[in-house]
C-alpha positions in Angstrom: -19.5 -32.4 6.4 -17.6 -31.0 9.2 -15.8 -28.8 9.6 -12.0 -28.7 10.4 -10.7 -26.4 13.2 -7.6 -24.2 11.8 -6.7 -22.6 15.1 -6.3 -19.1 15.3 -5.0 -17.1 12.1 -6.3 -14.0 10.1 -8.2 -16.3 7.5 -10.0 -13.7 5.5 -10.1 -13.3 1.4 -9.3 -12.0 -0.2 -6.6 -9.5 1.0 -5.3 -6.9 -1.5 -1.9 -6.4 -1.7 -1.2 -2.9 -1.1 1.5 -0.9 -2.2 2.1 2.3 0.6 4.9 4.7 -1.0 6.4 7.5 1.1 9.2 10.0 0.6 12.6 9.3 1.7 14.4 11.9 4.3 16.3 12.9 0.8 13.1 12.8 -1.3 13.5 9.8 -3.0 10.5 7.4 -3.1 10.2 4.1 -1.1 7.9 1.7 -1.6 6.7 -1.3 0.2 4.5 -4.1 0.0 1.6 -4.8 2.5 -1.6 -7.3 2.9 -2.4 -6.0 6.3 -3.8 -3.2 5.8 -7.6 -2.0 4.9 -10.2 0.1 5.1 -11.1 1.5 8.6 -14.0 4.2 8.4 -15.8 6.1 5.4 -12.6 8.3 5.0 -9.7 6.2 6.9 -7.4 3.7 5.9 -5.5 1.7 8.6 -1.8 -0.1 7.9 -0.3 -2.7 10.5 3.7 -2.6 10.1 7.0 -3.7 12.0 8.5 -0.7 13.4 11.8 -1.6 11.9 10.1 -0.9 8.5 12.0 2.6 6.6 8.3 3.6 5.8 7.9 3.8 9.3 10.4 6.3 10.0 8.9 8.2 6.3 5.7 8.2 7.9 6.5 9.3 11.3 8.6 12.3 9.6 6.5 12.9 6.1 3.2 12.4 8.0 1.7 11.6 4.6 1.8 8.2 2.1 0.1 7.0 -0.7 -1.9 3.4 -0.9 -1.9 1.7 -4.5 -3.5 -1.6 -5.6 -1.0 -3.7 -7.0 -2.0 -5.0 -10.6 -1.3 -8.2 -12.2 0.9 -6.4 -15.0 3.4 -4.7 -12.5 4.0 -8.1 -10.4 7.6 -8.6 -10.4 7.9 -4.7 -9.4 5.6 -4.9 -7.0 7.3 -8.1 -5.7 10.7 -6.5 -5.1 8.7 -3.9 -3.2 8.0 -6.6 -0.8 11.2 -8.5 -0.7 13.4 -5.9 -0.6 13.9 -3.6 2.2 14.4 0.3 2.3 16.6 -0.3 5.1 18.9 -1.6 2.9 18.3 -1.3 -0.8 18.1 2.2 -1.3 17.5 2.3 -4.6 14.9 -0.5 -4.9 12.1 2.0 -6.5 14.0 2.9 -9.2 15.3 -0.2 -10.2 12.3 -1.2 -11.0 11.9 1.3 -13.8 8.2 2.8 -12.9 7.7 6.1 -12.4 6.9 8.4 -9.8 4.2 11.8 -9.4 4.3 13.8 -6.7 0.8 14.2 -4.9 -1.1 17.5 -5.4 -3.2 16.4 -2.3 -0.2 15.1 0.4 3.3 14.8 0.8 4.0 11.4 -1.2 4.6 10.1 -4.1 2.0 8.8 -6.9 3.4 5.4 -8.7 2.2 6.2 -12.3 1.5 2.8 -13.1 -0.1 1.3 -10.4 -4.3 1.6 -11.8 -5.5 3.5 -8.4 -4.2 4.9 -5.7 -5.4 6.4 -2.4 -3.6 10.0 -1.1 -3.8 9.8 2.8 -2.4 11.9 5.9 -1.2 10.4 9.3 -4.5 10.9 11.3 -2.8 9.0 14.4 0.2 6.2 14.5 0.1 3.9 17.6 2.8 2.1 18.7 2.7 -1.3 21.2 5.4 -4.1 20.9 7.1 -3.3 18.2 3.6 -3.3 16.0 3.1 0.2 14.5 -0.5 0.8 13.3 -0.8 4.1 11.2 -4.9 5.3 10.8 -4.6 7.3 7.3 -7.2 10.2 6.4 -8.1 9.4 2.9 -7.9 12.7 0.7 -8.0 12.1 -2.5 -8.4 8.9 -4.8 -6.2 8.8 -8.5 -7.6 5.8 -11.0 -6.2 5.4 -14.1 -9.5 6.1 -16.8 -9.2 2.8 -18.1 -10.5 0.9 -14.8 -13.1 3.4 -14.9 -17.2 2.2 -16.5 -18.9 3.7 -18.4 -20.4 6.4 -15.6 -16.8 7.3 -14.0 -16.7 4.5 -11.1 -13.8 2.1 -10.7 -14.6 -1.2 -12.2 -12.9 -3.8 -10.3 -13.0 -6.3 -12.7 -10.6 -3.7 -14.5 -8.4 -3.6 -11.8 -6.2 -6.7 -12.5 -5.1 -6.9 -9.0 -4.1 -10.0 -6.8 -4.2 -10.7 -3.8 -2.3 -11.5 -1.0 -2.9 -15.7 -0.2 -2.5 -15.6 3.8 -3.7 -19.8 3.3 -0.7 -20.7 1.7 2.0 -17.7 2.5 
């Protein structure tokens, strides 16, 4: 069988659909949706944004945001997250009804009910062409206890995430 030539495009898979919240300039909580995004050393996280973004500005004045994994049960929350803009819906976090925890580890917010979440620092933000790639310094990692086995470690089959399908958009 042969096989069919798709061009160039960012086929990988899966990709998690990450949550990144940040504080607002008033200290309200924004949150937005992102796919490309991933892990980037032992201890660093890297997120590719449009600089028009409001977590860009958060991040460029907080210097500090949280990565969750989205989960199955929090879909149409974590959906708005991604559809909406902070730009423009300034309340879109709490619409949603979840709940927020301020890091003990960095200035950002923990969402309660995402199942794990990732505290991180701005190690460096680069900027070219209106991209704006942010390299995070992992400092901590939250997981809710039940997506945890039986020895402590994350179970991913507990997770309940999804992903984000870059086949069919």
């Amino acid at each position: 069988m042969k096989k069919v030539d798709l061009g160039v495009k960012p086929y990988l898979f899966p990709m998690p659909m990450l949550m990144i919240a940040t504080y607002n300039e008033d200290d309200t909580v924004d949150v937005m949706a992102m796919a490309w995004g991933g892990i980037s050393d032992n201890d660093k996280v890297a997120l590719n944004l449009s600089e028009n973004q409001k977590t860009c500005k958060n991040l460029k004045e907080r210097m500090a945001f949280t990565i969750s994994v989205a989960d199955v049960p929090h879909l149409k929350e974590s959906d708005l997250f991604g559809t909406a803009s902070g730009n423009t819906m300034k309340d879109k976090f709490e619409r949603t009804g979840m709940h927020a925890t301020k890091s003990a580890k960095v200035d950002a917010p923990v969402i309660d009910e995402y199942p794990i979440t990732l505290e991180c620092i701005v190690d460096r933000i680069d900027t070219e062409d209106g991209e704006f790639r942010v390299v995070g310094k992992i400092m901590g990692v939250l997981a809710n206890e039940d997506v945890l086995d039986e020895s402590g470690k994350v179970d991913p089959s507990r997770l309940n995430a999804f992903v984000f399908d870059q086949f069919q958009n």
